[in-house]
Backbone bond lengths (Angstrom), bond angles and torsions (degrees), N, CA, C in turn:
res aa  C-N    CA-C-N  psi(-1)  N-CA   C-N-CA  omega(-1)  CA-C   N-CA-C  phi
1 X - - - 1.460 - - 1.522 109.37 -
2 X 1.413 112.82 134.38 1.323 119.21 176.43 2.028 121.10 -69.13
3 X 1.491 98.21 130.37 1.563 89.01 158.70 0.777 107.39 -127.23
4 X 1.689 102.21 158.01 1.694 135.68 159.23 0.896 140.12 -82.82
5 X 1.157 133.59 139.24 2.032 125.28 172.06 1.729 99.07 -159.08
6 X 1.495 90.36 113.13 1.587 116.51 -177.51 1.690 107.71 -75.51
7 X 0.863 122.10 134.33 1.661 134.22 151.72 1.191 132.85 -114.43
8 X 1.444 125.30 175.51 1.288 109.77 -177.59 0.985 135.98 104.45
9 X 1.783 121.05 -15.20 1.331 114.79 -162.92 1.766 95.69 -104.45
10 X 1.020 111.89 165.77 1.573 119.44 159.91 1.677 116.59 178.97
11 X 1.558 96.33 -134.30 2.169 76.78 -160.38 1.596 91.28 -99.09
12 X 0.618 162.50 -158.49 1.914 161.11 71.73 1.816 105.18 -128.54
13 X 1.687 79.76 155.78 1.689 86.28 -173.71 1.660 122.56 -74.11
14 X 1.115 102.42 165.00 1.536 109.94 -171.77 1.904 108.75 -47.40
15 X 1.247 101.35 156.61 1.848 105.46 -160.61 1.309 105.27 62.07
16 X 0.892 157.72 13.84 1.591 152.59 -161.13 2.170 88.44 -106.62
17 X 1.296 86.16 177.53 1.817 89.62 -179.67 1.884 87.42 -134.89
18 X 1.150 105.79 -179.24 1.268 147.11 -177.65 1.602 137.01 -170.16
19 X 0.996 125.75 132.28 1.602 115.90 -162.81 1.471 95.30 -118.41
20 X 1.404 137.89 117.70 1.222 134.65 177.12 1.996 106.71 -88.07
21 X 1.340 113.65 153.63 1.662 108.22 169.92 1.876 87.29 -128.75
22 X 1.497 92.25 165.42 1.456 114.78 179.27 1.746 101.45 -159.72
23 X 1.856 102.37 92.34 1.256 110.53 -169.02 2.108 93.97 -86.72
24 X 0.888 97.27 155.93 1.884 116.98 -167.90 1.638 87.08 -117.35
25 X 1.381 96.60 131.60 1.785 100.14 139.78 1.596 128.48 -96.20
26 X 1.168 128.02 -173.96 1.191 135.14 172.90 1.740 101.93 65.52
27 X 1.620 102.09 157.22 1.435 132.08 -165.70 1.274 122.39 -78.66
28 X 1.313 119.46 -1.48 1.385 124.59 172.14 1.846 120.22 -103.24
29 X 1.304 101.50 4.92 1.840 105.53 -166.82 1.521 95.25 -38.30
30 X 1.341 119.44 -51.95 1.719 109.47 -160.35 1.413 122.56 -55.35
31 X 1.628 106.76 -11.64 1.603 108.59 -175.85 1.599 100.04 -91.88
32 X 1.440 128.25 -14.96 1.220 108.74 -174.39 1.182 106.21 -88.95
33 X 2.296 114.95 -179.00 0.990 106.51 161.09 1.756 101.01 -114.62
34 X 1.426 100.72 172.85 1.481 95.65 -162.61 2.081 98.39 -127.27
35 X 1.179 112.10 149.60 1.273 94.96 168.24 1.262 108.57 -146.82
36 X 1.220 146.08 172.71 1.553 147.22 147.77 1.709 113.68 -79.77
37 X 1.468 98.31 140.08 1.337 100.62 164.72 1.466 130.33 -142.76
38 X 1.054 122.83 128.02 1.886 114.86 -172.84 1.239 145.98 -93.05
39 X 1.015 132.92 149.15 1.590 114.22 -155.13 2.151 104.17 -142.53
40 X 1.462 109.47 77.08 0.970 109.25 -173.01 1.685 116.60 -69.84
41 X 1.729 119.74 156.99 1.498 112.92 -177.29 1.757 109.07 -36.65
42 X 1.082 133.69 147.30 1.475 146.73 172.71 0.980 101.09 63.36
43 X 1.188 165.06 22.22 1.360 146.79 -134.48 1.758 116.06 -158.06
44 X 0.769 138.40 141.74 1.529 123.42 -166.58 1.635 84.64 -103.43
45 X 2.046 88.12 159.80 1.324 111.58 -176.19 1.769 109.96 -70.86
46 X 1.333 101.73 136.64 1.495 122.78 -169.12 1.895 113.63 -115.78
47 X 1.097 121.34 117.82 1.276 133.35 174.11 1.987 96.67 -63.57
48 X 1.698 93.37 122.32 1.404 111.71 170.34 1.542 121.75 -111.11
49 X 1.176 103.97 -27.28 1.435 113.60 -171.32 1.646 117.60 -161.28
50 X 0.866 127.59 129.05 1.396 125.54 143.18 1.975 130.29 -138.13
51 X 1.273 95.79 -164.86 1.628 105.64 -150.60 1.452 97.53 -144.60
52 X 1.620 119.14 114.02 1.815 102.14 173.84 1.387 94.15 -83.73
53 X 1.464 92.89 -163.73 1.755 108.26 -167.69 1.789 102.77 -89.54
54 X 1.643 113.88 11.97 1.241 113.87 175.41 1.295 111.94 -136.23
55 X 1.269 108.74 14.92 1.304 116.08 159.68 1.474 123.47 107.80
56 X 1.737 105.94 0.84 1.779 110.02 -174.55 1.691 97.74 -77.18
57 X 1.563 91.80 150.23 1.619 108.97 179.58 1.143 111.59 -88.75
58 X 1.339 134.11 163.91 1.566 134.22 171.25 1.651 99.72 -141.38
59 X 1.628 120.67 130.00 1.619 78.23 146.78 1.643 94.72 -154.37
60 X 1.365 111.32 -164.83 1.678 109.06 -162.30 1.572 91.11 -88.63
61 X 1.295 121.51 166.46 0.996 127.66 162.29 1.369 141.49 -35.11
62 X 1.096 97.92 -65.27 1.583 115.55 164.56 1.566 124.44 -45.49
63 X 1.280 129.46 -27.57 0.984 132.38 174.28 1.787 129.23 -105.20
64 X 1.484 98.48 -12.24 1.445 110.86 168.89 1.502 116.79 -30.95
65 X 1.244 130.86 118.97 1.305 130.86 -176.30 1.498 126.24 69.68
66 X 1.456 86.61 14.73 2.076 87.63 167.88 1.125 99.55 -143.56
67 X 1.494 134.71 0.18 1.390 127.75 -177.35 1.625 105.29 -142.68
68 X 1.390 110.86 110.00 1.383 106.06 147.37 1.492 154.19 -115.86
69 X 1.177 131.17 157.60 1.225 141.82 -163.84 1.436 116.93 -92.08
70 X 1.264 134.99 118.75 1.489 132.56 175.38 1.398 119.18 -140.34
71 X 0.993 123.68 178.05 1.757 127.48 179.86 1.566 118.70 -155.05
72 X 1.200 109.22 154.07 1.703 105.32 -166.60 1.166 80.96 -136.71
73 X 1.698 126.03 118.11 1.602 123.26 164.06 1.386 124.38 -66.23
74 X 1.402 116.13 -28.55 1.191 142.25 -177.82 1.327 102.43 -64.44
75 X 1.305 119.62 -39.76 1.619 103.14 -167.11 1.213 103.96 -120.48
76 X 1.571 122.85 16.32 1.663 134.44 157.82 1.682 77.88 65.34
77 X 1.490 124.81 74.27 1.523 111.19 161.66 1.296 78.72 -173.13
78 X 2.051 89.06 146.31 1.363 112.97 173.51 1.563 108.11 -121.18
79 X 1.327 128.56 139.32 1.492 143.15 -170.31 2.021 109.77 -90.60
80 X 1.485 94.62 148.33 1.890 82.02 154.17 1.600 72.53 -149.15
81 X 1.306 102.95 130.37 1.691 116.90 150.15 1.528 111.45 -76.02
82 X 0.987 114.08 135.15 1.858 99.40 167.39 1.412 100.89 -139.02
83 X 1.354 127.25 122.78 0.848 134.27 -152.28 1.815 99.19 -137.78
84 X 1.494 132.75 152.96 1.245 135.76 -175.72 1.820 102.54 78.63
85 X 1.005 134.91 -9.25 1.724 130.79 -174.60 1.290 126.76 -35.44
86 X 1.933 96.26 123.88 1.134 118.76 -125.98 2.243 78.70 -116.71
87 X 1.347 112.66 135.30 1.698 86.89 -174.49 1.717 110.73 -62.15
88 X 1.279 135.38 -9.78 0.989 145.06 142.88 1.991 138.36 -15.26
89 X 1.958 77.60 -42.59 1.422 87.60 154.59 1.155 134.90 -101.38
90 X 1.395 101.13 22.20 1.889 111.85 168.42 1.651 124.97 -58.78
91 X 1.505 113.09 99.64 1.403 108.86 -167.58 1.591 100.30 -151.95
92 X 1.083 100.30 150.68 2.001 109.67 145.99 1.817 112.43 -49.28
93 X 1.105 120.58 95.27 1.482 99.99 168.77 1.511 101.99 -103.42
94 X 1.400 90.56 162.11 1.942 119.18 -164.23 1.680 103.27 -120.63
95 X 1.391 112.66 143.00 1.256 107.71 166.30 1.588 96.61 -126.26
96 X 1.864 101.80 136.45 1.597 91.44 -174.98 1.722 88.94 -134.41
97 X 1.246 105.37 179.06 1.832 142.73 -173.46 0.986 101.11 -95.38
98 X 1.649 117.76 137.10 1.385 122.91 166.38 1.653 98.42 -125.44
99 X 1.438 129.85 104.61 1.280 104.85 171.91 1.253 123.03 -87.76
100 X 1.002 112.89 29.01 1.558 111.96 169.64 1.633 113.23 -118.06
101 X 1.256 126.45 -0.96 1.110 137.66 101.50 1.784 90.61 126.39
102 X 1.262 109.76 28.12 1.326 132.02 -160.56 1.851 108.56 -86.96
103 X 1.182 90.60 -30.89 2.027 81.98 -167.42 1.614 131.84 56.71
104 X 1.274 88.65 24.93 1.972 96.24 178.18 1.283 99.76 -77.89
105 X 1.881 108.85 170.25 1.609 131.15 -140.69 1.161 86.16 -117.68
106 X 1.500 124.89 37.13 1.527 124.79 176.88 1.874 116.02 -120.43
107 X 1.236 147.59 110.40 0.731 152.87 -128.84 1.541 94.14 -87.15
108 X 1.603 120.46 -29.32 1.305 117.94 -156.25 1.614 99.59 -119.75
109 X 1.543 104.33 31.33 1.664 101.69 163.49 1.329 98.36 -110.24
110 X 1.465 128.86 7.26 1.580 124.04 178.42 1.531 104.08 -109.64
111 X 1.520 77.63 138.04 1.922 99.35 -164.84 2.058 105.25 -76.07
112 X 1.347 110.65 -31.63 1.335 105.62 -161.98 1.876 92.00 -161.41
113 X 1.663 84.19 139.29 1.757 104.86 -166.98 2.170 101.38 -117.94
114 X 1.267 82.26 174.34 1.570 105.06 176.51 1.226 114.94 -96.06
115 X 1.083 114.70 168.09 1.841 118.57 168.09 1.348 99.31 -69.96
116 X 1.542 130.98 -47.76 1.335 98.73 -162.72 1.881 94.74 130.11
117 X 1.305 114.63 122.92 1.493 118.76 157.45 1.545 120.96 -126.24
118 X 1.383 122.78 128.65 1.477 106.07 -166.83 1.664 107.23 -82.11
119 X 1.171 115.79 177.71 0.930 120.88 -171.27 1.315 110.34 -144.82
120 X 1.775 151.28 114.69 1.047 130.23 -156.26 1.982 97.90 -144.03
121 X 0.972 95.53 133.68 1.915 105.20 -174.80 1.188 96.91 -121.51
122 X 1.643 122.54 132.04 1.233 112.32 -171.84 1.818 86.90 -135.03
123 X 1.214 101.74 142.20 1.481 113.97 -178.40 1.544 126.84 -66.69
């Protein structure tokens, strides 16, 4: 079974960027798909981005054109640039596993999650 451990997150002010990583263990990363997901105070966790295992992008609305998603098979790590940060995007983000290698906007088609990196935009 694959693990995760997200980095990357911390405070900076609104318009500011941040680049999150979510390094994977084990020998199969290239077959999965991988996505981020966020989970602001009160609020249930929300699909932001994902990545299939061939490379199609997904991402939520809200972030179209200020945040992107990438992956390096080689170095078993998947990226989110987020760039324009809005305090809006103040959340827990998650990087999770899809082994079926799909990248859907569904929280409960991913097999295995991260601890979690916060993320904080301050106005």
């Amino acid at each position: 079974q694959v693990q995760l451990v997200e980095s990357g997150g911390g405070l900076v002010q609104a318009g500011g960027s941040l680049r999150l990583s979510c390094a994977a263990s084990g020998r199969t990363f290239s077959r999965y798909a991988m996505g981020w997901f966020r989970q602001a105070p009160g609020k249930e966790r929300e699909f932001v981005a994902g990545i299939s295992w061939s490379g199609s992008v997904y991402y939520e609305d809200s972030v179209k054109g200020r945040f992107t998603i990438s992956r390096d098979n080689a170095k078993n790590t998947v990226y989110l640039q987020m760039n324009s940060l809005k305090p809006e995007d103040t959340a827990v983000y998650y990087c999770a596993a899809d082994y079926a290698g799909l990248a859907g906007r569904y929280s409960g088609q991913y097999d295995t999650w991260g601890q979690g990196t916060q993320v904080t935009v301050s106005s």
